[in-house]
VOBA-1610 file (N, C-alpha, C; in pm, whole numbers, padded with zeros to 5 digits, always signed):
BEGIN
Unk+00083-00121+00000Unk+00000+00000+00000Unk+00087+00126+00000Unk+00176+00132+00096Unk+00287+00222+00106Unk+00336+00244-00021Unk+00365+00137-00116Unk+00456+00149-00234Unk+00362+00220-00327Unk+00274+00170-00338Unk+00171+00220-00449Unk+00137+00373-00392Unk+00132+00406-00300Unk+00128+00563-00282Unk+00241+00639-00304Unk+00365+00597-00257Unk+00497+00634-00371Unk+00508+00636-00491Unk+00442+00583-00555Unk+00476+00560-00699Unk+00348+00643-00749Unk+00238+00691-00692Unk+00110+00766-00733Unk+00161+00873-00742Unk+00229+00965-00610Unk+00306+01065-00586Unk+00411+01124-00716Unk+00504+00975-00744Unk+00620+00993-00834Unk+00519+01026-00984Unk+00415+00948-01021Unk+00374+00946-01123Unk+00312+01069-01190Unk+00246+01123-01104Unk+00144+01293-01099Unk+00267+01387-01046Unk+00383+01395-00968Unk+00428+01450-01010Unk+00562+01492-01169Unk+00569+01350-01197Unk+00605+01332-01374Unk+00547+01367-01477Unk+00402+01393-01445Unk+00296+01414-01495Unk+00279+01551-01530Unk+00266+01620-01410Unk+00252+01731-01398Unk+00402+01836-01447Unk+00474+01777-01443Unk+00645+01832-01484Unk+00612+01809-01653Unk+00528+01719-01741Unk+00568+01698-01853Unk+00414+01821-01895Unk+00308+01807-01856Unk+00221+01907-01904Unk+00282+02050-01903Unk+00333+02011-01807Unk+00412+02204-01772Unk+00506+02232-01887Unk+00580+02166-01937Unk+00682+02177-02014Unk+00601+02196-02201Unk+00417+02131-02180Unk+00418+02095-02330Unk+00338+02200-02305Unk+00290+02267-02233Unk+00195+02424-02240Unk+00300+02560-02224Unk+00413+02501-02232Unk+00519+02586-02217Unk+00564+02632-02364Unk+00567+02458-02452Unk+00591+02532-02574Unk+00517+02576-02665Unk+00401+02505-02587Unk+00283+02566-02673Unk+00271+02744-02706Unk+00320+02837-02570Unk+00335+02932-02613Unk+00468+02978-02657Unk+00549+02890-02661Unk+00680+02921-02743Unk+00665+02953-02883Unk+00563+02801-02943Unk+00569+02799-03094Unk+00427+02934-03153Unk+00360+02940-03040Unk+00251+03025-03070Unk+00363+03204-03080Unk+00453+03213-03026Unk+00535+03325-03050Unk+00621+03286-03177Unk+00662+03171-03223Unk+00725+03179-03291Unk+00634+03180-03483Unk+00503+03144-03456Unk+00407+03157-03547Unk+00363+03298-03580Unk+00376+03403-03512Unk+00313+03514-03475Unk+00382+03591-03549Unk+00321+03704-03624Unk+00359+03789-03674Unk+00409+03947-03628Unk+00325+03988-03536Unk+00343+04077-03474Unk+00435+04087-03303Unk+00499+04137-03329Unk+00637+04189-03243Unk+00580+04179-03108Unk+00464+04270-03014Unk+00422+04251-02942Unk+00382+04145-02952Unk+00311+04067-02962Unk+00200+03948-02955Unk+00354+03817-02931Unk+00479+03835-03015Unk+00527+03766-02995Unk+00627+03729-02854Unk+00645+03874-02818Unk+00685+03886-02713Unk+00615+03843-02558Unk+00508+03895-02576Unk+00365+03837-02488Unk+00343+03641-02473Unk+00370+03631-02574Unk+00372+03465-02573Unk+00501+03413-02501Unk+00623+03495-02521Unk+00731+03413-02490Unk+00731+03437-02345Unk+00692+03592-02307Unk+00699+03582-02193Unk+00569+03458-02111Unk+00477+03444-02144Unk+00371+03355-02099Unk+00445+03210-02098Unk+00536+03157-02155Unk+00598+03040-02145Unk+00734+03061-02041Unk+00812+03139-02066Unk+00864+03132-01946Unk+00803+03169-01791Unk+00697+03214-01811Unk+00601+03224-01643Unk+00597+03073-01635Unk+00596+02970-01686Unk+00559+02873-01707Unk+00643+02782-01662Unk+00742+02810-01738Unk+00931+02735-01758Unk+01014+02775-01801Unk+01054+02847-01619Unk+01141+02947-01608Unk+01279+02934-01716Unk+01329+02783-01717Unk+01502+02709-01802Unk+01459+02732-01925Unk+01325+02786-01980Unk+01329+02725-02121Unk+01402+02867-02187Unk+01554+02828-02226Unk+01610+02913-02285Unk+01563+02995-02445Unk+01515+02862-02529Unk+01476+02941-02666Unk+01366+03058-02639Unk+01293+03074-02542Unk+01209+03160-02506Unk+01248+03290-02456Unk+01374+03305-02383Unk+01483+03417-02375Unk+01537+03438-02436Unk+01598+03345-02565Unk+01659+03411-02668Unk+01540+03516-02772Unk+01441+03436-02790Unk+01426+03483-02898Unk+01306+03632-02853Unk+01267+03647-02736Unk+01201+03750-02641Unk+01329+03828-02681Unk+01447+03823-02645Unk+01545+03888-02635Unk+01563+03999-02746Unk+01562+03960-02892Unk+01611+03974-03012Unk+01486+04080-03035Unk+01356+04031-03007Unk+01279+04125-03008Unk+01312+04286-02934Unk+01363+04231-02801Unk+01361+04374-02735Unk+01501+04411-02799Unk+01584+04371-02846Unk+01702+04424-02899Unk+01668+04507-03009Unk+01568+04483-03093Unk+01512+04544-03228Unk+01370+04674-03183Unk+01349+04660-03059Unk+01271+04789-03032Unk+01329+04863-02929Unk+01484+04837-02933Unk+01592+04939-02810Unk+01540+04926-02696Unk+01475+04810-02681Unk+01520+04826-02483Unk+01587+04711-02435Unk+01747+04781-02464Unk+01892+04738-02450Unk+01917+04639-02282Unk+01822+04704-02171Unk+01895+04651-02077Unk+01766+04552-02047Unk+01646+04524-02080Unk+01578+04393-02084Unk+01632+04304-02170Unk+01670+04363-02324Unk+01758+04274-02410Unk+01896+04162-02324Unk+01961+04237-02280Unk+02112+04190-02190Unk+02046+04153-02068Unk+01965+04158-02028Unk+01851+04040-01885Unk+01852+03877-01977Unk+01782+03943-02092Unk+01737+03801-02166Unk+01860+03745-02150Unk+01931+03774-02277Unk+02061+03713-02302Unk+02173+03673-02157Unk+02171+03729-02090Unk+02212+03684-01963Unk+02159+03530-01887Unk+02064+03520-01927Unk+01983+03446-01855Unk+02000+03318-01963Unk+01996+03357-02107Unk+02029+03219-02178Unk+02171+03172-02155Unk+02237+03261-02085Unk+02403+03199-02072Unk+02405+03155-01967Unk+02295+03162-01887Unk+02313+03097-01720Unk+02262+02984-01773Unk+02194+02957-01840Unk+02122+02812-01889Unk+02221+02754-02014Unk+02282+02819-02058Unk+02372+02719-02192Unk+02510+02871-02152Unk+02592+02795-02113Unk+02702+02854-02090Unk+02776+02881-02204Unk+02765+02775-02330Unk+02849+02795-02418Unk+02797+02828-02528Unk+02685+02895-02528Unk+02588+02968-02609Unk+02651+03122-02674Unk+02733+03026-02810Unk+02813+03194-02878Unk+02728+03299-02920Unk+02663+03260-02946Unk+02522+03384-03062Unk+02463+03466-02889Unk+02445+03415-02808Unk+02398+03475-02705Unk+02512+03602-02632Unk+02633+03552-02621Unk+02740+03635-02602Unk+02740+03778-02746Unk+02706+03713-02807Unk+02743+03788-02934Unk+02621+03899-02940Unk+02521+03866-02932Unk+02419+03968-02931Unk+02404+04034-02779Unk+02494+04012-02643Unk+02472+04080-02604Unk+02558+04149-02582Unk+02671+04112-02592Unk+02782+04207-02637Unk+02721+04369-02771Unk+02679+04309-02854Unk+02576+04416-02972Unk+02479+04535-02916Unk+02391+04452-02747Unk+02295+04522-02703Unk+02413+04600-02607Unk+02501+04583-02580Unk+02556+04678-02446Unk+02673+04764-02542Unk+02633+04725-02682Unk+02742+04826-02785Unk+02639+04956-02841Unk+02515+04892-02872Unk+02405+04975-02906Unk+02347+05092-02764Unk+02347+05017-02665Unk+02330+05092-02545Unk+02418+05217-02532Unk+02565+05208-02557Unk+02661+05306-02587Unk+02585+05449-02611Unk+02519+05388-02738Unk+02467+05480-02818Unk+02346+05599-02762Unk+02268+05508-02679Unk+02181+05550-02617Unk+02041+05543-02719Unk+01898+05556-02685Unk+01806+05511-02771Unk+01706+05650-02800Unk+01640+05580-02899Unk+01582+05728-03003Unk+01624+05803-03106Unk+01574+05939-03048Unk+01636+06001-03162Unk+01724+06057-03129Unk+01782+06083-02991Unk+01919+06110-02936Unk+02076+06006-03013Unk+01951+05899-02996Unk+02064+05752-03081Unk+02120+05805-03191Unk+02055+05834-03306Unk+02068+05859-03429Unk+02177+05948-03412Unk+02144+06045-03338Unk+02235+06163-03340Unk+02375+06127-03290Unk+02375+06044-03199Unk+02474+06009-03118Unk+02601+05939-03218Unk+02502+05817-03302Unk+02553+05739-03393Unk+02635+05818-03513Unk+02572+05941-03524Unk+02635+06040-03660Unk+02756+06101-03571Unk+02734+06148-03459Unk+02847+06194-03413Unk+02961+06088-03381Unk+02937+05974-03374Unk+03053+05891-03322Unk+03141+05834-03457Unk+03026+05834-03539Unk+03080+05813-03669Unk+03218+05865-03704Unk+03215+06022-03686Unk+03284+06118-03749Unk+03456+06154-03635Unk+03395+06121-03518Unk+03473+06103-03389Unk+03671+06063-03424Unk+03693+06118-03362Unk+03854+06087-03352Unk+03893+05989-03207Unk+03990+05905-03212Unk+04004+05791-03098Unk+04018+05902-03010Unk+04001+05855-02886Unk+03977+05987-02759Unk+03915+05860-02651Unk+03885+05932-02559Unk+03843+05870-02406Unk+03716+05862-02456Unk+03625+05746-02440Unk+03481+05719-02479Unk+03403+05761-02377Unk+03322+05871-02386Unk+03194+05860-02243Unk+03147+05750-02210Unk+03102+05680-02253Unk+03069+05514-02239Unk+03166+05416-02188Unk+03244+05436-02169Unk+03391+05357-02162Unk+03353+05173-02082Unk+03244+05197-02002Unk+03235+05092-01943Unk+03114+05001-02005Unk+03060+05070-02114Unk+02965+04997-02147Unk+03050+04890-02287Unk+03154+04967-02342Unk+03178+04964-02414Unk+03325+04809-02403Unk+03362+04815-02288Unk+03472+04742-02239Unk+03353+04590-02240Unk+03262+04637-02147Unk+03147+04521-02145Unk+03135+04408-02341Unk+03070+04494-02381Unk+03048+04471-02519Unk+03196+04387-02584Unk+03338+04459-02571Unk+03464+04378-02633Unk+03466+04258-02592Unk+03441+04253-02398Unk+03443+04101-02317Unk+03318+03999-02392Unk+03245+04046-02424Unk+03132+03980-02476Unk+03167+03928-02616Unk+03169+03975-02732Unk+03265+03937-02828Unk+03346+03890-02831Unk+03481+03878-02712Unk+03586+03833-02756Unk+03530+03642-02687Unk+03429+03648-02606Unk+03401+03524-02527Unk+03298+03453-02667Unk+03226+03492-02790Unk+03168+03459-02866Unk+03277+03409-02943Unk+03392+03480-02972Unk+03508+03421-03045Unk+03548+03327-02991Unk+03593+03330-02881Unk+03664+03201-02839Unk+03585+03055-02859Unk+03426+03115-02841Unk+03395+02966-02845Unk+03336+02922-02968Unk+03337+03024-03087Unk+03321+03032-03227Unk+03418+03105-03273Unk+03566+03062-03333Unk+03644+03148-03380Unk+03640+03162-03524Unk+03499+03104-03603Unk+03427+03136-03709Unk+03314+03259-03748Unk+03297+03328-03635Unk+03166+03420-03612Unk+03250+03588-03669Unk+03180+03564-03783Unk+03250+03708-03832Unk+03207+03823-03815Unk+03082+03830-03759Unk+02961+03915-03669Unk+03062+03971-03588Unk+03075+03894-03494Unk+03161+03872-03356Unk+03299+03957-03398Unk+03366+03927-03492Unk+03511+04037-03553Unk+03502+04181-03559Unk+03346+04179-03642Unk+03324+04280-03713Unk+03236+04392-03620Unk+03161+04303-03498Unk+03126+04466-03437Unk+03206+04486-03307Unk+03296+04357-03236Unk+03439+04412-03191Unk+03522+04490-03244Unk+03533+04496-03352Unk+03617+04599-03455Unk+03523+04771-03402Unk+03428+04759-03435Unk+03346+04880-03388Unk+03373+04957-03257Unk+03366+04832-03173Unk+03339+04890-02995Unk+03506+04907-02985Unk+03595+04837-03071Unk+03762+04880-03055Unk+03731+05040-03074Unk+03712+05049-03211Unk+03703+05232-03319Unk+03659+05307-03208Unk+03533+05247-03095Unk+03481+05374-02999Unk+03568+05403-02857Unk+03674+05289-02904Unk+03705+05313-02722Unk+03872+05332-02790Unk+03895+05376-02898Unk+04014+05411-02931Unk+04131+05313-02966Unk+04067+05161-03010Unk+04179+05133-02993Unk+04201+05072-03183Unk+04224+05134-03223Unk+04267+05167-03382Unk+04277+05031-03428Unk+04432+04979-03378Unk+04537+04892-03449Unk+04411+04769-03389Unk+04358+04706-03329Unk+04280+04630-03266Unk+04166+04637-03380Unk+04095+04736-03377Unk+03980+04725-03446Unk+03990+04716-03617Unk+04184+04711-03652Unk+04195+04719-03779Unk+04206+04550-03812Unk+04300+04501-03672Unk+04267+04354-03669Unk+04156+04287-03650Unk+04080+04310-03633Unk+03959+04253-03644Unk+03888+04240-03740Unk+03838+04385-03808Unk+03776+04363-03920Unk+03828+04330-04045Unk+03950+04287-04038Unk+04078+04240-04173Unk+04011+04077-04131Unk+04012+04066-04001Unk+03966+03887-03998Unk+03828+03908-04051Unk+03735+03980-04009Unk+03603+03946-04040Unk+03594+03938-04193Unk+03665+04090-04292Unk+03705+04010-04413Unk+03706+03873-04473Unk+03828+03866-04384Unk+03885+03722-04440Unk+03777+03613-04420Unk+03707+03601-04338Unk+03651+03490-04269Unk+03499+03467-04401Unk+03462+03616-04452Unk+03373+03612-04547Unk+03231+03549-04526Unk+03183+03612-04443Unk+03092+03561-04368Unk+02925+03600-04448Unk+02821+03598-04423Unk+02704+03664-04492Unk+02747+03779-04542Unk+02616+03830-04653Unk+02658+03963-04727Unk+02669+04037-04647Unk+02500+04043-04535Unk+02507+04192-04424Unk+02648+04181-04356Unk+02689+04063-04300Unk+02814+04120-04170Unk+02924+04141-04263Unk+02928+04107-04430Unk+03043+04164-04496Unk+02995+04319-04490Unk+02929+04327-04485Unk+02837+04500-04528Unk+02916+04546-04452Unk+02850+04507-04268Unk+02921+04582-04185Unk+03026+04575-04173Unk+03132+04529-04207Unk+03264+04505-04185Unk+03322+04580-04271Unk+03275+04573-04426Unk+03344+04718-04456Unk+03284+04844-04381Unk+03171+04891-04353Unk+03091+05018-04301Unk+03198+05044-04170Unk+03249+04955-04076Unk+03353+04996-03984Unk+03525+05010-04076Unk+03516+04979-04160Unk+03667+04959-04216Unk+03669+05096-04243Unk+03525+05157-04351Unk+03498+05298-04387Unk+03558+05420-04240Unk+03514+05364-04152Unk+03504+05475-04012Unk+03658+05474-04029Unk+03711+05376-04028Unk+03878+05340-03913Unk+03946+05426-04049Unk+03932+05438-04183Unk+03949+05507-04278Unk+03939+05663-04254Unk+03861+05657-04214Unk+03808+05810-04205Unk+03868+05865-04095Unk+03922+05793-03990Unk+03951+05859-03831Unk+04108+05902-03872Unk+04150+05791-03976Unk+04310+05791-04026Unk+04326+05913-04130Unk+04228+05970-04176Unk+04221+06065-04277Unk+04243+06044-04412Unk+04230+05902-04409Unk+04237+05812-04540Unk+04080+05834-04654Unk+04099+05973-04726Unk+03942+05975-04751Unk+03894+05937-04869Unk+04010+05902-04983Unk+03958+05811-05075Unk+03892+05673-05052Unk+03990+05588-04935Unk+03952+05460-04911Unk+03848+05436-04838Unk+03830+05537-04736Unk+03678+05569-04656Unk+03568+05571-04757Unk+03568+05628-04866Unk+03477+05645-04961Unk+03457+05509-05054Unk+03591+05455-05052Unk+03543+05323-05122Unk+03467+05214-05055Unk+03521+05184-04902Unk+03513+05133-04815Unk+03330+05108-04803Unk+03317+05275-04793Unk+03145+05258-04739Unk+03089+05237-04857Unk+03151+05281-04968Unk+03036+05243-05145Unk+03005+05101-05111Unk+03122+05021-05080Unk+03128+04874-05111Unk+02998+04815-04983Unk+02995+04872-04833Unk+02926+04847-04767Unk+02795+04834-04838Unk+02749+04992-04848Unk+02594+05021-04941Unk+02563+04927-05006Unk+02656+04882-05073Unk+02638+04792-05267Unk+02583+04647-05199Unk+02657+04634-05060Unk+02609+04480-05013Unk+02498+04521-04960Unk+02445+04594-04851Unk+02334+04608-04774Unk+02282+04747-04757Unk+02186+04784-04876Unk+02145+04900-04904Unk+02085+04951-04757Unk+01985+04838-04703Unk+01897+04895-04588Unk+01944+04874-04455Unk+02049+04869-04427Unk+02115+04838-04289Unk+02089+04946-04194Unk+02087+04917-04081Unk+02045+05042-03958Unk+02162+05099-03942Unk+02293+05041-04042Unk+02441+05070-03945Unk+02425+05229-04054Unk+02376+05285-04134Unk+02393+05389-04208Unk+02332+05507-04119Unk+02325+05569-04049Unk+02273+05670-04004Unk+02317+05824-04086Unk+02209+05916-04089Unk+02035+05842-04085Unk+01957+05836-04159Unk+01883+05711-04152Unk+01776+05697-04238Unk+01822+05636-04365Unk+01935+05598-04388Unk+01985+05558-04515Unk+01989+05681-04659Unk+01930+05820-04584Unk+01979+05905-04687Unk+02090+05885-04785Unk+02218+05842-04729Unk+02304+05880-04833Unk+02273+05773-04922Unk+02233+05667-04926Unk+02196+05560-05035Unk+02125+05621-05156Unk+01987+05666-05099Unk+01913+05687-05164Unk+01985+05843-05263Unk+01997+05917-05229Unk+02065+06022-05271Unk+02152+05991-05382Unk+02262+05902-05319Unk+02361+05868-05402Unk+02309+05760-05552Unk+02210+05731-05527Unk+02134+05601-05638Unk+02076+05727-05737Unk+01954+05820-05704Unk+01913+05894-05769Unk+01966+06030-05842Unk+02058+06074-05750Unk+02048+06184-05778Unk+02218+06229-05850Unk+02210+06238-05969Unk+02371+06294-06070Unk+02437+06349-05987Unk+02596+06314-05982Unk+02680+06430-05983Unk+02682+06428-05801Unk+02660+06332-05761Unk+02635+06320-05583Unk+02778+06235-05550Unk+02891+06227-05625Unk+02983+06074-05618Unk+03014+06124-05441Unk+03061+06241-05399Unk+03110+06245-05318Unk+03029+06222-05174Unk+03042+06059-05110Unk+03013+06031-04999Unk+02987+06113-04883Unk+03041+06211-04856Unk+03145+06305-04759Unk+02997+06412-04779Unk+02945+06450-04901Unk+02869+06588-04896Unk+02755+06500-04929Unk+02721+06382-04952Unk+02637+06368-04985Unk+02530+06314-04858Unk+02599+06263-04752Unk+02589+06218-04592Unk+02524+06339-04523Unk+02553+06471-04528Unk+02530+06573-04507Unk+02352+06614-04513Unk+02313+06534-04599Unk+02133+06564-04617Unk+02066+06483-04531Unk+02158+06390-04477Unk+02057+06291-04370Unk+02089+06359-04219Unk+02153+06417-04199Unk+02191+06525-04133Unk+02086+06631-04137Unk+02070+06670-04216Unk+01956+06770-04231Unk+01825+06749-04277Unk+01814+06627-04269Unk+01703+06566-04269Unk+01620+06541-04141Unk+01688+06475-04062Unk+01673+06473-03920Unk+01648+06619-03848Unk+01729+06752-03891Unk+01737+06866-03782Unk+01589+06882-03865Unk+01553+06919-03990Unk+01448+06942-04027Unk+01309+06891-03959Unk+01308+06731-03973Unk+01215+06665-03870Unk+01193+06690-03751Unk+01258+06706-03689Unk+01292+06785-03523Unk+01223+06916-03540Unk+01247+07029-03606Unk+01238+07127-03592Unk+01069+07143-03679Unk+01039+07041-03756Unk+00875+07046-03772Unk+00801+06970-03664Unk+00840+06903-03633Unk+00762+06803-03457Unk+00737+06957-03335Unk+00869+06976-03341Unk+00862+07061-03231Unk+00755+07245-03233Unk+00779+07237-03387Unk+00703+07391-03411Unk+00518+07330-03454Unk+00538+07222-03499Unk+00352+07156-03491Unk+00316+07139-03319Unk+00384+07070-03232Unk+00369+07100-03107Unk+00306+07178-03038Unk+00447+07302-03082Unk+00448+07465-03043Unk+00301+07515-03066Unk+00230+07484-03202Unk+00108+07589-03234Unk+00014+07540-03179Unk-00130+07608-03155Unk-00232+07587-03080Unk-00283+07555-03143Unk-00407+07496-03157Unk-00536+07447-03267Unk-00591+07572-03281Unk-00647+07631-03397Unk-00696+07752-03402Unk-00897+07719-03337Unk-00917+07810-03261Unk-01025+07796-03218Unk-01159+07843-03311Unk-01308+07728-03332Unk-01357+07719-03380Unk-01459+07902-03357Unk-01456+07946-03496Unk-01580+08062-03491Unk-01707+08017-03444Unk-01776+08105-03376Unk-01869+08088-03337Unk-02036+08094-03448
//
């Protein structure tokens, strides 16, 4: 009698451990079916209320909040898939990305931030610690993928912001070499363009970023807005990169300065 109540116990609770786990992915795959960003996020979180270890549910919650800038729930997620798979490179790698993007800061401050760092000379980084974060993160995606050309190519970046030139020239010469997808070839020249430009190298800066564009017209790494693409595709007599960058620049102060003066005016009040 004793035994058979042990084994009732063991059984319902086996039971109950395996339902938990299949209503768990039920809202996993219901996020991963889903089209919409919220809705998908909402599901993943509803499965991990569920099951807390189930890592694919933090990764991919994660990637979401990485793509609507909120950088430090992003690096929660990803944190949390490395406490559960330690040797999880893509997880190092994107959060190394979210605490490189964080740098930046989010919005439309970002944008701005991103044009100014662009143009930046090596110097002491305001960010300095976010930015040290982000190299440790990358260089731990390399070690345990010394194939991840992602991983070269936006260490090469967080090197360019925290000054360290000769570093970030080694890097993105590997990410080169390594020849990885079109986008992370994109970005890998788009940082080769910067480390060009900081050196005062301004022919090769100019080749550098053509070649980026030509691979990945719509990349977020162009700030802003991908003006100079479009500009440079349509419009004659634009060859020069350098002045032609300049309208997305003033594209942005323009936008700003119509938000803020529609704001400014009152609704005109109805005649009587």
């Amino acid at each position: 009698m004793k035994k058979t109540f042990v084994f009732s116990i063991i059984y319902l609770c086996l039971a109950a451990t395996a339902a938990t786990g299949q209503d768990a992915m039920e809202f996993y795959n219901r996020g991963l079916k889903s089209s919409l960003s919220y809705k998908k996020i909402e599901c993943f979180t509803k499965a991990l209320q569920i099951d807390p270890n189930l890592a694919e549910a933090y990764a991919e919650r994660a990637i979401h909040y990485y793509f609507q800038e909120h950088f430090d729930r992003a690096i929660e997620d990803y944190s949390r898939v490395i406490e559960l798979k330690p040797y999880h490179a893509d997880a190092y790698r994107m959060r190394g990305m979210a605490y490189l993007k964080k740098a930046h800061g989010e919005g439309m401050m970002a944008e701005i931030n991103r044009l100014v760092h662009r143009h930046r000379q090596p110097g002491v980084p305001e960010n300095r610690n976010l930015l040290v974060k982000a190299i440790d993160n990358f260089s731990r995606a390399i070690k345990m993928d010394p194939q991840m050309a992602t991983a070269y190519s936006y260490r090469a970046e967080a090197y360019r912001l925290h000054g360290n030139i000769d570093e970030a020239v080694l890097d993105v010469t590997r990410a080169l070499e390594l020849q990885g997808d079109q986008n992370s070839t994109a970005h890998a020249y788009d940082v080769l363009a910067l480390i060009y430009r900081q050196l005062g190298q301004n022919e090769l800066y100019e080749a550098a970023y053509s070649r980026s564009v030509e691979l990945d017209p719509y990349s977020p790494d162009y700030p802003p807005l991908n003006v100079p693409l479009i500009l440079k595709s349509y419009i004659p007599g634009t060859e020069s990169l350098k002045i032609v960058r300049l309208f997305g620049l003033i594209g942005i102060i323009v936008i700003s300065f119509a938000l803020i003066f529609k704001l400014g005016l009152r609704a005109p009040k109805k005649k009587d």
